[in-house]
mmCIF entry with sequence, helices, sheets and N, C-alpha, C, O atoms, coordinates in Angstrom:
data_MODEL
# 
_entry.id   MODEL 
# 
_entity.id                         1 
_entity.type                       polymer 
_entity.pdbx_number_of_molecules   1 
# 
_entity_poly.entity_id                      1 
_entity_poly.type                           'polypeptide(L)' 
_entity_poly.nstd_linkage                   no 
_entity_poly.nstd_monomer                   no 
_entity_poly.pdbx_seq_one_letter_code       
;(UNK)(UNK)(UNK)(UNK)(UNK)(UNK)(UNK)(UNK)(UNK)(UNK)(UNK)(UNK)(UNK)(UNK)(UNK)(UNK)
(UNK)(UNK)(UNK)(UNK)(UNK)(UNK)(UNK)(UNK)(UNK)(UNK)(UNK)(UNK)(UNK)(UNK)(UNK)(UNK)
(UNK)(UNK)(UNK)(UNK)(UNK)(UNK)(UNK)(UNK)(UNK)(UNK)(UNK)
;
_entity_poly.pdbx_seq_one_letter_code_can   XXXXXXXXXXXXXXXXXXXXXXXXXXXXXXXXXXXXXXXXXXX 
_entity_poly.pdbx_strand_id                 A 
# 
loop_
_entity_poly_seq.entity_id 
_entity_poly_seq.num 
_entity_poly_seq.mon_id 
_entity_poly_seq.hetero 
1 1  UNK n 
1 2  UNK n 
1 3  UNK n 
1 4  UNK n 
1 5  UNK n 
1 6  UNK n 
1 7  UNK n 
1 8  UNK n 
1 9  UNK n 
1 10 UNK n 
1 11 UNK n 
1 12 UNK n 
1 13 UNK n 
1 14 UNK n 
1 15 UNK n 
1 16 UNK n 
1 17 UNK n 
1 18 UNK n 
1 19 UNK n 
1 20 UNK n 
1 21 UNK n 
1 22 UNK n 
1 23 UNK n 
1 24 UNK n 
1 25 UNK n 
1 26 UNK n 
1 27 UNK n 
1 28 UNK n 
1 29 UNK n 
1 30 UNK n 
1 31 UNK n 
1 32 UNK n 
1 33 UNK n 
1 34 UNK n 
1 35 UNK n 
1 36 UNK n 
1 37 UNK n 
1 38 UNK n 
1 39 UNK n 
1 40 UNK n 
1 41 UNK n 
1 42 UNK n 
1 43 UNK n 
# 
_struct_asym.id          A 
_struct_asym.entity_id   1 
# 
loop_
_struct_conf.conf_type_id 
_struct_conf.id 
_struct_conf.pdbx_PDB_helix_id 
_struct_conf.beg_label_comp_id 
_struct_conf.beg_label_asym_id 
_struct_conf.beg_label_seq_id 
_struct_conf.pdbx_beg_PDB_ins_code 
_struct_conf.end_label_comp_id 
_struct_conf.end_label_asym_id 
_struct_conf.end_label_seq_id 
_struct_conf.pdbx_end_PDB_ins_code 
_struct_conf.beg_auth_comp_id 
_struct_conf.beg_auth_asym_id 
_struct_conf.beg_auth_seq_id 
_struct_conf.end_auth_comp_id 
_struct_conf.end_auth_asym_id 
_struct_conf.end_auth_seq_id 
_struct_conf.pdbx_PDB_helix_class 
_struct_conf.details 
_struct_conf.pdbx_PDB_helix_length 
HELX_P HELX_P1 AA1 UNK A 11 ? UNK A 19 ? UNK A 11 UNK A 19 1 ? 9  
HELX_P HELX_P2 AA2 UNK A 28 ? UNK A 41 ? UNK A 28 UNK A 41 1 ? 14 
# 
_struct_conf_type.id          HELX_P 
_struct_conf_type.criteria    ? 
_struct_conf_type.reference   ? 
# 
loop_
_atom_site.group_PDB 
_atom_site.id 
_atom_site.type_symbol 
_atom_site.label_atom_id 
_atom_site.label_alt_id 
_atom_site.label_comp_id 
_atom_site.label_asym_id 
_atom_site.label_entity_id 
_atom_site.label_seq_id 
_atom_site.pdbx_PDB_ins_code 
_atom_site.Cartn_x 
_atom_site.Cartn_y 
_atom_site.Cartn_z 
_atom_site.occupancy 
_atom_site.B_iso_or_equiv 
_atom_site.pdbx_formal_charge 
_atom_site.auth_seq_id 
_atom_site.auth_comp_id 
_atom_site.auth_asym_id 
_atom_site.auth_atom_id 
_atom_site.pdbx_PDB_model_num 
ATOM 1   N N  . UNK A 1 1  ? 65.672 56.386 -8.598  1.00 0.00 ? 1  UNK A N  1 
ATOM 2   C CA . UNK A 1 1  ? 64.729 57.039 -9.478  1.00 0.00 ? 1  UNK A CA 1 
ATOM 3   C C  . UNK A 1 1  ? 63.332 57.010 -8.854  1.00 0.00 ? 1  UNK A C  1 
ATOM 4   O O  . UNK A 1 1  ? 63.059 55.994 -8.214  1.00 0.00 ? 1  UNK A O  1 
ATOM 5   N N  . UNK A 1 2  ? 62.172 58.218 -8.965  1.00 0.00 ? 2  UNK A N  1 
ATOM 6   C CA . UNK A 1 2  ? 61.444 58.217 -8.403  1.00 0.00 ? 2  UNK A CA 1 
ATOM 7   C C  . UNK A 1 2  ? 60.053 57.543 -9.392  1.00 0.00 ? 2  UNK A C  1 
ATOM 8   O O  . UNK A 1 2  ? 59.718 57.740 -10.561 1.00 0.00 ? 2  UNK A O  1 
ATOM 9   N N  . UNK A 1 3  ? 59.506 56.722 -8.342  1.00 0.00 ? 3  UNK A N  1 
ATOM 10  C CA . UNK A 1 3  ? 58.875 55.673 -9.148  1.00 0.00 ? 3  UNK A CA 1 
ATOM 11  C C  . UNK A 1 3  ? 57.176 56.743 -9.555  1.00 0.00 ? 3  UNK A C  1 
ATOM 12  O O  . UNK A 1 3  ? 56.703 57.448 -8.664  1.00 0.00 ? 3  UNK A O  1 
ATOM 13  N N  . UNK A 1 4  ? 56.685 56.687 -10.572 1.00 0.00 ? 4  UNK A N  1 
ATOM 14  C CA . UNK A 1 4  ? 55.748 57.323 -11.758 1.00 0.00 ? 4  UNK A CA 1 
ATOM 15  C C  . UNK A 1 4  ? 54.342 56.332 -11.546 1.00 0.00 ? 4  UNK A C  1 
ATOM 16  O O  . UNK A 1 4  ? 54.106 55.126 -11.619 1.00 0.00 ? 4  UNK A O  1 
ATOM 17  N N  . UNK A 1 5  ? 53.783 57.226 -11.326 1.00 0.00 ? 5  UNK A N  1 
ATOM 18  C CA . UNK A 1 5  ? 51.963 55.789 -12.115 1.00 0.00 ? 5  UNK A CA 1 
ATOM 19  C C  . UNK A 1 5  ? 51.120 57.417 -12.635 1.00 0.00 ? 5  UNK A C  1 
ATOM 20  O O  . UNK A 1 5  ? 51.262 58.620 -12.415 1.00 0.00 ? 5  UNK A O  1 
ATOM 21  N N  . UNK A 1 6  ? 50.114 56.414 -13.519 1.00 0.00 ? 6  UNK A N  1 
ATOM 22  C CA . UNK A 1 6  ? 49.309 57.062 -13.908 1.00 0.00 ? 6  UNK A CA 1 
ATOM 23  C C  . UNK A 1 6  ? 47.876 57.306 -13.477 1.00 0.00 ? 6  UNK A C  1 
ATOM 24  O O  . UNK A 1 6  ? 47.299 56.312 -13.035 1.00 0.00 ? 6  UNK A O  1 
ATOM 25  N N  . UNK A 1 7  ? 47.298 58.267 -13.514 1.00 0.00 ? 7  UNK A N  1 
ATOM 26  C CA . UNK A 1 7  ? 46.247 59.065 -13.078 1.00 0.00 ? 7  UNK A CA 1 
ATOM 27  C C  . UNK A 1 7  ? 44.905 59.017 -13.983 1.00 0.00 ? 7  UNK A C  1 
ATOM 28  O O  . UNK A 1 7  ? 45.691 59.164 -14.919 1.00 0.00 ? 7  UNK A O  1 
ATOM 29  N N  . UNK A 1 8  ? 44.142 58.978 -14.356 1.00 0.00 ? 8  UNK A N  1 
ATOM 30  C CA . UNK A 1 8  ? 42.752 59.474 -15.200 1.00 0.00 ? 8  UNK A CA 1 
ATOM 31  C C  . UNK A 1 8  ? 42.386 60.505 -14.112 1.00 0.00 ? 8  UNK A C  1 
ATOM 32  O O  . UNK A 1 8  ? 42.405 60.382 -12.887 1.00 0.00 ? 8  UNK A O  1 
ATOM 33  N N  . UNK A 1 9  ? 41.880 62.073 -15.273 1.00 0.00 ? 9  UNK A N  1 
ATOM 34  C CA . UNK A 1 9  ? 40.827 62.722 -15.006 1.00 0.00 ? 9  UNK A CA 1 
ATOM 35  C C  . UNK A 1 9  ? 40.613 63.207 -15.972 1.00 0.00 ? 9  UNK A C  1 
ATOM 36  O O  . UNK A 1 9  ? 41.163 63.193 -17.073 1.00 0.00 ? 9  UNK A O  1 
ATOM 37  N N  . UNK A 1 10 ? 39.110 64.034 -15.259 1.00 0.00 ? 10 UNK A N  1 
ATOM 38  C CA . UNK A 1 10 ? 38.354 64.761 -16.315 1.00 0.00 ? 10 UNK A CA 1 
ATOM 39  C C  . UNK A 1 10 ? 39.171 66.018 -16.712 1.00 0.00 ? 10 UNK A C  1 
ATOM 40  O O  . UNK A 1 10 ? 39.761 66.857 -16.031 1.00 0.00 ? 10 UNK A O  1 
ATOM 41  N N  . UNK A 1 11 ? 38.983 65.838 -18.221 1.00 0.00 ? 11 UNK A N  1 
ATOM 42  C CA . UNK A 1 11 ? 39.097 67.120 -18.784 1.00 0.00 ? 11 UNK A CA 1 
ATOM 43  C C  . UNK A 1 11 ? 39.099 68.435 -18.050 1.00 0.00 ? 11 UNK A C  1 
ATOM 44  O O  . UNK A 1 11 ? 39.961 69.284 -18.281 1.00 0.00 ? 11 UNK A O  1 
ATOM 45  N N  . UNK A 1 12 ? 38.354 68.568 -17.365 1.00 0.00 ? 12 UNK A N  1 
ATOM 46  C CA . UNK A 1 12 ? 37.106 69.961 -16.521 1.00 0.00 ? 12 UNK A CA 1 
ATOM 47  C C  . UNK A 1 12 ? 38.421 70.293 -15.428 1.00 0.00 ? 12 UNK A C  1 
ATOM 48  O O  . UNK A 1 12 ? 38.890 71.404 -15.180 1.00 0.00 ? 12 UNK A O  1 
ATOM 49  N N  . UNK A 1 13 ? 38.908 68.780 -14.790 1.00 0.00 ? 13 UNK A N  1 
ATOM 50  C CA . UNK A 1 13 ? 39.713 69.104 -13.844 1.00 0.00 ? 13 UNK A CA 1 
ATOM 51  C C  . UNK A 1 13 ? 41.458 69.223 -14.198 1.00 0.00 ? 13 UNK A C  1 
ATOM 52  O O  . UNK A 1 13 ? 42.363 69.652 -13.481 1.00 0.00 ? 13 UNK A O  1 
ATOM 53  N N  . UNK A 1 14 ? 41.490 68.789 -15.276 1.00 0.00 ? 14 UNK A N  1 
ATOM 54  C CA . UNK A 1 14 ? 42.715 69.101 -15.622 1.00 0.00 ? 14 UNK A CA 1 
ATOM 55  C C  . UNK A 1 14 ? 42.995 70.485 -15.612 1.00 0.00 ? 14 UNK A C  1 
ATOM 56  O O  . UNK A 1 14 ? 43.752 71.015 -14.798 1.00 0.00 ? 14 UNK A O  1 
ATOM 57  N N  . UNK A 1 15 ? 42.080 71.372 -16.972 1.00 0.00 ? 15 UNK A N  1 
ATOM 58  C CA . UNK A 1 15 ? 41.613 72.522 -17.143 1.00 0.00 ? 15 UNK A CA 1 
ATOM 59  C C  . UNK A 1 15 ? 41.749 73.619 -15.310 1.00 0.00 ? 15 UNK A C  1 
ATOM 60  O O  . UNK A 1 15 ? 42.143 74.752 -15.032 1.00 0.00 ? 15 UNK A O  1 
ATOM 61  N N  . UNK A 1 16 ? 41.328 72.770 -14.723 1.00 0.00 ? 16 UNK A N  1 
ATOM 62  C CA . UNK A 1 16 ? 41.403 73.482 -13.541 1.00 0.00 ? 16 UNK A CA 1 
ATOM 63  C C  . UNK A 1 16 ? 42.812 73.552 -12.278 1.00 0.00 ? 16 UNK A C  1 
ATOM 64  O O  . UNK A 1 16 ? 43.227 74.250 -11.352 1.00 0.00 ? 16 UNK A O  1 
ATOM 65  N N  . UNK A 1 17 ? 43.021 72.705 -12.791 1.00 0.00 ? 17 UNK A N  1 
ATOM 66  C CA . UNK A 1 17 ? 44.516 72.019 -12.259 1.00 0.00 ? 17 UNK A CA 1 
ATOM 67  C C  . UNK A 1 17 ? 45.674 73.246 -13.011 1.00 0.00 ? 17 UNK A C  1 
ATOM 68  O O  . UNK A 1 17 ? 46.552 73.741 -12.304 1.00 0.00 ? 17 UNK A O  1 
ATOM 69  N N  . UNK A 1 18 ? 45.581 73.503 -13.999 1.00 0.00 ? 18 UNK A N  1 
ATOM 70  C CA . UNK A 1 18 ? 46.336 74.116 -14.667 1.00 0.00 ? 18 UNK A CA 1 
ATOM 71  C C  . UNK A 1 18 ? 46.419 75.680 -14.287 1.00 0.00 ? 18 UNK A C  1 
ATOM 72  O O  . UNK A 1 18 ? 47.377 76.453 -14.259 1.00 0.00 ? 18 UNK A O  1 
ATOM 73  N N  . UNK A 1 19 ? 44.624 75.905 -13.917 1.00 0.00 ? 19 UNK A N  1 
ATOM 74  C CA . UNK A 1 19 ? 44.805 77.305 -13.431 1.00 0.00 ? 19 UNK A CA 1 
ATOM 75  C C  . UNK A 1 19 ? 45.298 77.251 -11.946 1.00 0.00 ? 19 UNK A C  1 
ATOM 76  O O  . UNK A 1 19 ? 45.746 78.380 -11.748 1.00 0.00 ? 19 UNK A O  1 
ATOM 77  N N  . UNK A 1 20 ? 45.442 76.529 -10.825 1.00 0.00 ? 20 UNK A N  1 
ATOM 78  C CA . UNK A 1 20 ? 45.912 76.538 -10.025 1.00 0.00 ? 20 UNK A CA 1 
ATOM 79  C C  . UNK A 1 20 ? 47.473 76.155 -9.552  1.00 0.00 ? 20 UNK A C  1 
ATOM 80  O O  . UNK A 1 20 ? 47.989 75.762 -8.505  1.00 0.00 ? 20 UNK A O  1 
ATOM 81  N N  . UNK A 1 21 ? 48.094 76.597 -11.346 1.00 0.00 ? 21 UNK A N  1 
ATOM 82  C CA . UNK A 1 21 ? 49.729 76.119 -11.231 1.00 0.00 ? 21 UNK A CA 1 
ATOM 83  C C  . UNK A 1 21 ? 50.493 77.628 -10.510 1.00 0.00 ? 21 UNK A C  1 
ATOM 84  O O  . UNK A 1 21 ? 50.117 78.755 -10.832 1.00 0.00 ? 21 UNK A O  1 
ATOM 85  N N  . UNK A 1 22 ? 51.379 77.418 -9.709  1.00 0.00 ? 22 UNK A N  1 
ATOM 86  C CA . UNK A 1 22 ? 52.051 78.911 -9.628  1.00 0.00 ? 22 UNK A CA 1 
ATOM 87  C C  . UNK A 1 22 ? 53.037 79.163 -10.379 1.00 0.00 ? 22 UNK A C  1 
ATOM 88  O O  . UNK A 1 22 ? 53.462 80.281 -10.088 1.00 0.00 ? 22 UNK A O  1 
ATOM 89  N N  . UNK A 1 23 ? 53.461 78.823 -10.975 1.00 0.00 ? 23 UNK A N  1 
ATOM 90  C CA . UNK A 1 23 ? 54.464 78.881 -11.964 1.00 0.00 ? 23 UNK A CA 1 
ATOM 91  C C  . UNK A 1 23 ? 54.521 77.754 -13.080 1.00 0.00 ? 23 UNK A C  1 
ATOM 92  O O  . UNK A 1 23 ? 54.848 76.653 -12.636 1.00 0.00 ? 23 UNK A O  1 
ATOM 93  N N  . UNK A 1 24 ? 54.266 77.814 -14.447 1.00 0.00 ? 24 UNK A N  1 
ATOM 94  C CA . UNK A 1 24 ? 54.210 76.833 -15.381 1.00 0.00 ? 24 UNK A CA 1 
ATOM 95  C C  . UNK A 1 24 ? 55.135 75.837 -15.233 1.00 0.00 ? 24 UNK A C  1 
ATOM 96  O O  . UNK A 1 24 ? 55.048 74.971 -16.104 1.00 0.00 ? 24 UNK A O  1 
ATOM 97  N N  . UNK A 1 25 ? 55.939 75.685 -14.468 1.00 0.00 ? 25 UNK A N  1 
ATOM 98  C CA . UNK A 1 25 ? 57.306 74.684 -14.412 1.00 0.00 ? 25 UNK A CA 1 
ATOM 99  C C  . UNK A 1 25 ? 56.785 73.781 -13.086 1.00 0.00 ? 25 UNK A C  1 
ATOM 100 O O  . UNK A 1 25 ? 57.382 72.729 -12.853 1.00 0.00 ? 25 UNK A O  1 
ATOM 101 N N  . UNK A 1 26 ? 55.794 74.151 -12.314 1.00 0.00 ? 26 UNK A N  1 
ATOM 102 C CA . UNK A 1 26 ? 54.694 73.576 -11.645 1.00 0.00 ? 26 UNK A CA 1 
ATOM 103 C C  . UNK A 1 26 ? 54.355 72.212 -12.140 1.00 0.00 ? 26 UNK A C  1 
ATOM 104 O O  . UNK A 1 26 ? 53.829 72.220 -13.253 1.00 0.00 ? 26 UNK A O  1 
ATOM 105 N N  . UNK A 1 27 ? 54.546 70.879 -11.518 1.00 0.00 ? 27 UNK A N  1 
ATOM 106 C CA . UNK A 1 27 ? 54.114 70.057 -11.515 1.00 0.00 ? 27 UNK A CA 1 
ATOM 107 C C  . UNK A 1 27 ? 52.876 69.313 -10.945 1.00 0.00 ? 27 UNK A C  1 
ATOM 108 O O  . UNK A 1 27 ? 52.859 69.154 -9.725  1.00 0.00 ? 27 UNK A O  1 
ATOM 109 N N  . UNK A 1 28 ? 51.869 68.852 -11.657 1.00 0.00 ? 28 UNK A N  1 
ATOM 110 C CA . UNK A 1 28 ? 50.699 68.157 -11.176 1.00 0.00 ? 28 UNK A CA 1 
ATOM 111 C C  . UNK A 1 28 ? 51.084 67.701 -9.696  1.00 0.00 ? 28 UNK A C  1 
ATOM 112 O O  . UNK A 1 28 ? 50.783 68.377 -8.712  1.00 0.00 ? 28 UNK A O  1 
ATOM 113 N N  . UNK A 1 29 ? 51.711 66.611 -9.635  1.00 0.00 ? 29 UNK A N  1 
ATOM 114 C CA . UNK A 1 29 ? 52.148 66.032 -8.431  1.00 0.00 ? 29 UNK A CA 1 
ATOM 115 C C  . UNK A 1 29 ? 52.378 67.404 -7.146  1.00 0.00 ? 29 UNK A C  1 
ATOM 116 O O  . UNK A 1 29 ? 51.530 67.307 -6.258  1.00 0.00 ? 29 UNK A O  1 
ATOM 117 N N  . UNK A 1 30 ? 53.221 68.426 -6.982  1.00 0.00 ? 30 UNK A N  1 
ATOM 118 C CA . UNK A 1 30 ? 53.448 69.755 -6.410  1.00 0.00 ? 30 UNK A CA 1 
ATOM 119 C C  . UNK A 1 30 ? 52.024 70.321 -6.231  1.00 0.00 ? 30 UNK A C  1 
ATOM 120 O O  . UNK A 1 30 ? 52.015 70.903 -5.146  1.00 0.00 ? 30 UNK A O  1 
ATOM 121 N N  . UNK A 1 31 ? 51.114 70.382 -6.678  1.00 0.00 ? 31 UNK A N  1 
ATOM 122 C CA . UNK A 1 31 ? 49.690 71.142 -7.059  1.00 0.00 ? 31 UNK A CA 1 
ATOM 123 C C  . UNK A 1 31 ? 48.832 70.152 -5.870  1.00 0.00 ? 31 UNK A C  1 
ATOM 124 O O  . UNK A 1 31 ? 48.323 70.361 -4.768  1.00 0.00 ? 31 UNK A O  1 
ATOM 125 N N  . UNK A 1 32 ? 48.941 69.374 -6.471  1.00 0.00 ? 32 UNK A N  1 
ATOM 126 C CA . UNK A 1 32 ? 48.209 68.136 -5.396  1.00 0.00 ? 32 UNK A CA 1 
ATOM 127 C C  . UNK A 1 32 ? 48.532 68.388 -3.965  1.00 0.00 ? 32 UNK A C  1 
ATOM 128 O O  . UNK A 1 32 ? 47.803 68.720 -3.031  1.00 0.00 ? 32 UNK A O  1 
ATOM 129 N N  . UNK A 1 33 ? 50.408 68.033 -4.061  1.00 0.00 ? 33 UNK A N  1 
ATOM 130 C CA . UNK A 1 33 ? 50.594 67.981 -2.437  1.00 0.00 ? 33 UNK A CA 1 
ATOM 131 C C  . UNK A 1 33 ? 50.915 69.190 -2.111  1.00 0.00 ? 33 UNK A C  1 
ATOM 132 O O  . UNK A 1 33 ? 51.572 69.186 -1.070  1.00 0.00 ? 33 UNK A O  1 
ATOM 133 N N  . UNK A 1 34 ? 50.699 70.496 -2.648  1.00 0.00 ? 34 UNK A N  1 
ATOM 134 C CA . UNK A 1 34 ? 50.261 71.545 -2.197  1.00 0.00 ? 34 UNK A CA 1 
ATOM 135 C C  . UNK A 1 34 ? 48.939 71.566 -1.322  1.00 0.00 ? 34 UNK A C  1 
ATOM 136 O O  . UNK A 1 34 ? 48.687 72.032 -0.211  1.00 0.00 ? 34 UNK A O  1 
ATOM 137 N N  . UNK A 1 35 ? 48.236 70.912 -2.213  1.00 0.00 ? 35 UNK A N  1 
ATOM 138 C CA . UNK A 1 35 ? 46.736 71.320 -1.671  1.00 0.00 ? 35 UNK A CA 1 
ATOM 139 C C  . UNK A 1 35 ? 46.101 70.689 -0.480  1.00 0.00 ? 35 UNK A C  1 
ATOM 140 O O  . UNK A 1 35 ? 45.141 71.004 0.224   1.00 0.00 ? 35 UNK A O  1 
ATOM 141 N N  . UNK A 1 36 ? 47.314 69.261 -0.479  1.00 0.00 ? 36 UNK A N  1 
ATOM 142 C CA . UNK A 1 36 ? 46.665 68.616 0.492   1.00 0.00 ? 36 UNK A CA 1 
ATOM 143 C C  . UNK A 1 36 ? 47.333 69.270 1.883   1.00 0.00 ? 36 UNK A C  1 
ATOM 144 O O  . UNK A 1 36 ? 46.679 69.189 2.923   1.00 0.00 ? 36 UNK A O  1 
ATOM 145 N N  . UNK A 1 37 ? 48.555 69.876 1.887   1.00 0.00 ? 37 UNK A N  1 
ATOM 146 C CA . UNK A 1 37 ? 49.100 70.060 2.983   1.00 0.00 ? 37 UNK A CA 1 
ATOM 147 C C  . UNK A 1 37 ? 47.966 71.539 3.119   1.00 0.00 ? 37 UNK A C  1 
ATOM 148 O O  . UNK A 1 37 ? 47.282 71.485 4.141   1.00 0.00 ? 37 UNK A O  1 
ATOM 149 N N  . UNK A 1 38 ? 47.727 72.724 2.281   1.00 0.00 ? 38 UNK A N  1 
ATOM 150 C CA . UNK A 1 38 ? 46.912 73.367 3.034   1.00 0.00 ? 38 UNK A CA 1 
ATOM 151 C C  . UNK A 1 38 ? 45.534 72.735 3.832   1.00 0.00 ? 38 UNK A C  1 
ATOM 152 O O  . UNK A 1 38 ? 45.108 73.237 4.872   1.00 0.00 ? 38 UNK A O  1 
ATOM 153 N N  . UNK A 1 39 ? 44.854 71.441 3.108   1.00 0.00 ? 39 UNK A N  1 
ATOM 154 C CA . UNK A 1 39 ? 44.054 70.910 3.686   1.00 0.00 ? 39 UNK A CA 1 
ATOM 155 C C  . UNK A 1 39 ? 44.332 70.340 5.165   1.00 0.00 ? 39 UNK A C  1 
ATOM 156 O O  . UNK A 1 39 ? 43.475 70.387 6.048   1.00 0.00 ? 39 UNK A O  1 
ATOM 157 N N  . UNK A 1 40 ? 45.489 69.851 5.326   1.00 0.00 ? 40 UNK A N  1 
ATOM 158 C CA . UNK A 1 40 ? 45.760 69.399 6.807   1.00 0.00 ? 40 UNK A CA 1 
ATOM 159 C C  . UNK A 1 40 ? 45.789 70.170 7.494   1.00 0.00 ? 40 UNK A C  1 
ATOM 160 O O  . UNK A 1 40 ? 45.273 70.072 8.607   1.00 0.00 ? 40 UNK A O  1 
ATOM 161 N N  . UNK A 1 41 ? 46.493 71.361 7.014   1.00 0.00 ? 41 UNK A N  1 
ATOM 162 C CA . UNK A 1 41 ? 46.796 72.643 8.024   1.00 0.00 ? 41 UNK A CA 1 
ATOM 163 C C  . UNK A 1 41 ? 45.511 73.336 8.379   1.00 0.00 ? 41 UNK A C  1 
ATOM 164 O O  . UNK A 1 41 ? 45.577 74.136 9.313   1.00 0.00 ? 41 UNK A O  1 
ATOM 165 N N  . UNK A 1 42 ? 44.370 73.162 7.793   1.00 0.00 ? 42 UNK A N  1 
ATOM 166 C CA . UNK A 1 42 ? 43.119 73.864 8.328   1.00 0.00 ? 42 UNK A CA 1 
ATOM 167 C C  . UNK A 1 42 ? 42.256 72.814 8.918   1.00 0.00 ? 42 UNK A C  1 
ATOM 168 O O  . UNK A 1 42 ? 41.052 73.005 9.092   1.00 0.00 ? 42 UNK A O  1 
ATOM 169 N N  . UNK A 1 43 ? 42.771 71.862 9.185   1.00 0.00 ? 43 UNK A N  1 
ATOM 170 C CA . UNK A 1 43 ? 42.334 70.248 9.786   1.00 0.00 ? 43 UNK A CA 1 
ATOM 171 C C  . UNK A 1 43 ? 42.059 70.916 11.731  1.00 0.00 ? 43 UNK A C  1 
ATOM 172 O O  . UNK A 1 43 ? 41.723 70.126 12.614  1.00 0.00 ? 43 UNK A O  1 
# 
């Protein structure tokens, strides 16, 4: 089983997190390491 922890953020960024889902079945966690792998790739 894949082990879970919890996160705090702001409101503002949740809100924003949400618009950057590609599909509502989109998970926070997926969104993240989406973003970080485009970040490496322009590294």
């Amino acid at each position: 089983m894949k082990q879970r922890t919890n996160i705090q953020i702001e409101h503002r960024t949740l809100e924003k997190m949400k618009k950057l889902r590609i599909t509502k079945r989109e998970t926070y966690d997926e969104i993240i390491n989406r973003l970080m792998k485009t970040h490496d790739n322009n590294i």
